[in-house]
C-alpha positions in Angstrom: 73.5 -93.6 39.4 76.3 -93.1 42.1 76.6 -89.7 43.9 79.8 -89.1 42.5 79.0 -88.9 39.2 76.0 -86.7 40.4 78.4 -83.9 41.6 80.2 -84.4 38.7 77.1 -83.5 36.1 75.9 -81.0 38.5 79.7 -79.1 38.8 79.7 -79.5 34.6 76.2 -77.6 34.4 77.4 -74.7 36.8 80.5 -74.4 34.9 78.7 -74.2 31.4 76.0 -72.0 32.8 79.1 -69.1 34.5 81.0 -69.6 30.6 77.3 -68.8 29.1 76.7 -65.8 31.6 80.2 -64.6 30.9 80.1 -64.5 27.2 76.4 -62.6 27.4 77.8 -59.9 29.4 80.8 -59.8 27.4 78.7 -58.9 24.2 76.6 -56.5 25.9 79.7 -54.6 26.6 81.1 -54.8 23.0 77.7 -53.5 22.0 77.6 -50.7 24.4 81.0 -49.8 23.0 79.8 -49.5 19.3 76.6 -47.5 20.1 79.3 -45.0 21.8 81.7 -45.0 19.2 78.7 -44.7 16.4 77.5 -41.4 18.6 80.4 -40.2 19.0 80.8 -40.0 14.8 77.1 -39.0 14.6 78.0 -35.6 16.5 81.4 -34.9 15.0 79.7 -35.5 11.4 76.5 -32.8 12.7 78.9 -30.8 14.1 81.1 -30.5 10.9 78.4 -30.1 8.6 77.0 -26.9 10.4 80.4 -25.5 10.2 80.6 -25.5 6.5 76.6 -24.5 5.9 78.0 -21.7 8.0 81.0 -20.9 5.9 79.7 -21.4 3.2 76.7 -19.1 3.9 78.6 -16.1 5.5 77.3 -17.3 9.0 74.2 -16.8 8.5 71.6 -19.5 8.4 70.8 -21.1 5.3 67.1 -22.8 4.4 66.5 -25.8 3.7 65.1 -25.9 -0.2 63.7 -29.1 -2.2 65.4 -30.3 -4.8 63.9 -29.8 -8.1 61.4 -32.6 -10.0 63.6 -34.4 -12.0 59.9 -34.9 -14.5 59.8 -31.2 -15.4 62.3 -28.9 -16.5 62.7 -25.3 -14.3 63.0 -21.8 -16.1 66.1 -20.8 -17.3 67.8 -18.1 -14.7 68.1 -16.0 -18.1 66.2 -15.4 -21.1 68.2 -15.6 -23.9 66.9 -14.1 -27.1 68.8 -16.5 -29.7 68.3 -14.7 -33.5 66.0 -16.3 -35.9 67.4 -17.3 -38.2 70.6 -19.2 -36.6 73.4 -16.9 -38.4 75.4 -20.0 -38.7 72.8 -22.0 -40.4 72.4 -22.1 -44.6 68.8 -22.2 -44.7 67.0 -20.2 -46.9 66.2 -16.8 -45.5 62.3 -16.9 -44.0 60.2 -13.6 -45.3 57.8 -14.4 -43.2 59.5 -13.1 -39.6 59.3 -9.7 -38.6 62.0 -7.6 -37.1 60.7 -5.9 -33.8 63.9 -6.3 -32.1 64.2 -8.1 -28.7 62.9 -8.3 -25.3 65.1 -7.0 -22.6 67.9 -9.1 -21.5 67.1 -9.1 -17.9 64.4 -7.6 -15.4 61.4 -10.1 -16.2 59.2 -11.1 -13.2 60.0 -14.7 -12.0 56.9 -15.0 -9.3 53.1 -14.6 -9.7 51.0 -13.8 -12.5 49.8 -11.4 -15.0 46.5 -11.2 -17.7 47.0 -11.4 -21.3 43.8 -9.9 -22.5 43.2 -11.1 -26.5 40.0 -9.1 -27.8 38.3 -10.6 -31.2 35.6 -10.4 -33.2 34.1 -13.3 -31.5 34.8 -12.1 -27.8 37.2 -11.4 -25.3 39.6 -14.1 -24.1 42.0 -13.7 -21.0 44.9 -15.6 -20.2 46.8 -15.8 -16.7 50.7 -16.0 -17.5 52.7 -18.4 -15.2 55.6 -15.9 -14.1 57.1 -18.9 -12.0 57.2 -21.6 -14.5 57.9 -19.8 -17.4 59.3 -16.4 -16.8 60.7 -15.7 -20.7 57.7 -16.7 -22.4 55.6 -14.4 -20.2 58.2 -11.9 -20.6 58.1 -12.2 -24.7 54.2 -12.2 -25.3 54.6 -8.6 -22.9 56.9 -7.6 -24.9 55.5 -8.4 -28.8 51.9 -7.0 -27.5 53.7 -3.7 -26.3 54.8 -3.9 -30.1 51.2 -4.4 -31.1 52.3 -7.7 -32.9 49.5 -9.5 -32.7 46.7 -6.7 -33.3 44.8 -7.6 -36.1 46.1 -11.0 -36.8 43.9 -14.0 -37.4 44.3 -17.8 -35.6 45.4 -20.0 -38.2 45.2 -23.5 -37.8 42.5 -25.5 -35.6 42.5 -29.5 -34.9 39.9 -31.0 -33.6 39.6 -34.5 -33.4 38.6 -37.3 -31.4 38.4 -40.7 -30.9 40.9 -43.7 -31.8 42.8 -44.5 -34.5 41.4 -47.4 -36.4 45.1 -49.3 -37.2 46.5 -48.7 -33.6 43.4 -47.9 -31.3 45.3 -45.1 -29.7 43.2 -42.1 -28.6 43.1 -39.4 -30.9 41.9 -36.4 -28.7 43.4 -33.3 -30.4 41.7 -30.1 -29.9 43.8 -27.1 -30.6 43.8 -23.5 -32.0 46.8 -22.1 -33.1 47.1 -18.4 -33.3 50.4 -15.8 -33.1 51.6 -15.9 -36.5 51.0 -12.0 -38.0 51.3 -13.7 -42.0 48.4 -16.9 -40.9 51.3 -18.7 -42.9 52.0 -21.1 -40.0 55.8 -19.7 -41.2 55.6 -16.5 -39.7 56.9 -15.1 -35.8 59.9 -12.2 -34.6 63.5 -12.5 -35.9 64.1 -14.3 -32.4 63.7 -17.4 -30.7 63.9 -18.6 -26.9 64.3 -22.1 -25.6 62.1 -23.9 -23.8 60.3 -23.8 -20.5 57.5 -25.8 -18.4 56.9 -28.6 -20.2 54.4 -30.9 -18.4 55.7 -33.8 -18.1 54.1 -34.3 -14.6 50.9 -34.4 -15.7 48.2 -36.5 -17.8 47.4 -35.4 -20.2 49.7 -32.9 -20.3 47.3 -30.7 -22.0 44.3 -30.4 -20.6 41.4 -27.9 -21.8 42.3 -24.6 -20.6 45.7 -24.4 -20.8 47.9 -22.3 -23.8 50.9 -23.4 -24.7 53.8 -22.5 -27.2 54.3 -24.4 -30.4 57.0 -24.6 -31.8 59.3 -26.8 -34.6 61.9 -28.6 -32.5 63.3 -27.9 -28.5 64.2 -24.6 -28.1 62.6 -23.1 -31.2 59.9 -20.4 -29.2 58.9 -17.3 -31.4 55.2 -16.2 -31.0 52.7 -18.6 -32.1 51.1 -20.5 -29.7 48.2 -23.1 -28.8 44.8 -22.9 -27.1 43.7 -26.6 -26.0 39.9 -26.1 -25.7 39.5 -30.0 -25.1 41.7 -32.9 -22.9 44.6 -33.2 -25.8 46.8 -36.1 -26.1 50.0 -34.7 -27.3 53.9 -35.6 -26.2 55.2 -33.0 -23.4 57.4 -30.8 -26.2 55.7 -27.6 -25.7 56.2 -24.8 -22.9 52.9 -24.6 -21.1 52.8 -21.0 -19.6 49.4 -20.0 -19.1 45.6 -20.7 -18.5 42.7 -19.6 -19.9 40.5 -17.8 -17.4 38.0 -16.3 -19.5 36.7 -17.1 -22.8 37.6 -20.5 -23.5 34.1 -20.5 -25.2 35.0 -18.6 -28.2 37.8 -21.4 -28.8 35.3 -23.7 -28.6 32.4 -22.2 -30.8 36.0 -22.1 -33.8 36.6 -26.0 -32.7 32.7 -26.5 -33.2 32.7 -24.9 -37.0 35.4 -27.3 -37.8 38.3 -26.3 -40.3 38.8 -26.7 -44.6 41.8 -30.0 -44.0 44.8 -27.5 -45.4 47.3 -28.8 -43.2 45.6 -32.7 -42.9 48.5 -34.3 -44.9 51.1 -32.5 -43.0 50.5 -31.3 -39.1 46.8 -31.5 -39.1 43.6 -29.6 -39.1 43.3 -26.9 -41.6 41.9 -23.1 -41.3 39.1 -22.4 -39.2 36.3 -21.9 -40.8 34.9 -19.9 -38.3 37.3 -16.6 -38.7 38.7 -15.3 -35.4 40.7 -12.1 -35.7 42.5 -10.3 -32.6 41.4 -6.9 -32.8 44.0 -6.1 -29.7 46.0 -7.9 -27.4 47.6 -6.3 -24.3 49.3 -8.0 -20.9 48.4 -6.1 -17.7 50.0 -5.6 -14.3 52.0 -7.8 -12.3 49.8 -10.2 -9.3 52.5 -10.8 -7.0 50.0 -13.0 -5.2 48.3 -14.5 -8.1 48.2 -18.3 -8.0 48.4 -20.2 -11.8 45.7 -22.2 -12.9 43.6 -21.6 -9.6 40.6 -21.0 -11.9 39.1 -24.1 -12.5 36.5 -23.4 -15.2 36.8 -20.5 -17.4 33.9 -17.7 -17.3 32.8 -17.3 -20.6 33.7 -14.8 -22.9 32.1 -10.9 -23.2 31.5 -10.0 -26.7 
C-alpha cells in the first residue's frame, strides 16, 4: 500500500473520531440542559403547592392524613335517625316497634371505647363498643339501654351450623345468636332506623367468633337487634360490626351447644334457642378514651 493513501486513511479516521467526540459532548450538553429545566419546574411546582396548603389552611401547617380504605366504608360524620317506618312507604303499619323516641342528633363519641354490660339468667356478657368505627350504633344501643329497652327481653333466634353443603361444597359455618328484639318476633325494634357502618369487608371471615354485629333487612335498615358470632361465620360483609365480646362469650356458646326448635329453617335459619337466655339488664358504661377495639383476644368467661 502507498504512503499516500496511508495519510489519507489515517486523516479520514481523525476526522470521524473529532465528528464522534463532537456529537458526545454535544448531547451531554442537551442533557445537562433538560436536568436544569426539569429542576427548575420541580421547585416552582413544590413551591406552588405549599402556597395553596397554606391558603388553604389559614397558614398554618396542615398534616399529612391517609386516604381512606376503599374495602371498608367509614362512619358517617352524622347519625341520622331515619323513622321507621319510611312515612313515604305503603307498607302495612309494623305493631311490633316501639316508640322511645330518638337518640340525640349530635354529641356521640367518635374515638375509643365503652362496655355494654348484658346480665342474664345464664351470666354476665360484656361487650367493648368501637366508638371509631361505628360511632351511631354505639351511640343507639347507649341510648335504648338508658331507656331500659332491652331489660327483660329474651335472644330469639340461634344458627348453628357447620360444615359444607352437599350440592355446592361451600362451607356452611354459621354460628349466630340474635338478640334485641323486646316482642322475640324477629319483627320487633324502635320506630327508628340508622344506616350502616363498619362493615368488614377487610377481613376473612368477616365474622369471626367474638365479634357482635347488627342485623338488619337490607343496607341502611339498623334498629336494635343484633348478632353474637360465637364461632368463625361465613356470612357476606352486609352487617355493621361494632363491637367485641370481652367477657362471656361462653354463655353464647353453652345456647349454640343446646341447639334451637328449626322455626325459622325454611326462611333465614335456625329457630329458637332451646336453651332460654333472658337479659335481666343491660347498661353501657363510661367512655375509654384510650381503649383499643378488639385488643382482647380471647374472652374471659362469663360470672353467673
Amino acid at each position: 500500500m502507498s504512503p499516500t493513501k496511508d495519510r489519507q486513511r489515517a486523516a479520514a479516521r481523525a476526522r470521524l473520531e473529532r465528528e464522534m467526540a463532537e456529537r458526545a459532548a454535544a448531547a451531554s450538553r442537551r442533557r445537562r440542559r433538560t436536568t436544569i429545566i426539569a429542576s427548575a419546574v420541580g421547585v416552582v411546582a413544590v413551591l406552588c403547592l405549599v402556597l395553596v396548603l397554606v391558603i388553604t389552611s389559614g397558614g398554618k401547617k396542615k398534616t399529612p392524613t391517609a386516604a381512606p380504605s376503599a374495602t371498608a366504608a367509614a362512619a358517617p360524620a352524622a347519625c341520622k335517625w331515619k323513622p321507621n317506618p319510611d312515612p313515604s312507604a305503603s307498607a302495612a303499619p309494623n305493631t311490633d316497634l316501639k316508640d322511645v323516641g330518638t337518640p340525640p342528633a349530635s354529641g356521640e363519641p367518635r374515638a375509643g371505647t365503652r362496655n355494654m354490660t348484658i346480665n342474664t339468667n345464664l351470666g354476665t356478657m360484656v361487650i367493648q363498643l368501637d366508638l371509631a368505627k361505628a360511632p351511631c350504633t354505639a351511640a343507639s344501643f347507649t341510648y335504648l339501654a338508658e331507656k331500659h329497652f332491652f331489660d327483660n327481653t329474651s335472644c330469639h333466634r340461634l344458627v348453628n351450623n357447620s360444615g359444607a353443603d352437599p350440592q355446592s361444597g361451600q362451607a356452611k359455618d354459621f354460628h349466630v345468636l340474635q338478640c334485641g328484639d323486646p316482642t322475640g318476633t324477629g319483627k320487633g325494634g324502635p320506630k327508628y332506623q340508622f344506616d350502616n357502618e363498619y362493615v368488614p369487608t377487610d377481613q376473612r371471615p368477616a365474622y369471626p367468633a367474638g365479634v357482635v354485629a347488627m342485623a338488619n333487612s337490607g343496607p341502611n335498615t339498623n334498629g336494635s337487634q343484633f348478632f353474637i358470632v360465637f364461632g368463625d361465620t361465613i356470612l357476606p360483609a352486609d352487617y355493621t360490626l361494632f363491637g367485641t365480646v370481652v367477657q362471656g362469650l361462653d354463655v353464647a356458646k353453652q345456647v349454640g351447644a343446646a341447639g334451637d326448635d328449626g322455626a325459622f329453617a325454611q326462611d333465614a335459619g335456625g329457630g329458637h334457642p332451646k336453651k332460654k337466655i333472658t337479659f335481666s339488664t343491660v347498661t353501657v358504661g363510661p367512655v375509654d378514651p384510650n381503649g383499643s377495639p378488639g385488643a382482647t383476644t380471647a374472652a374471659t368467661p362469663s360470672h353467673s
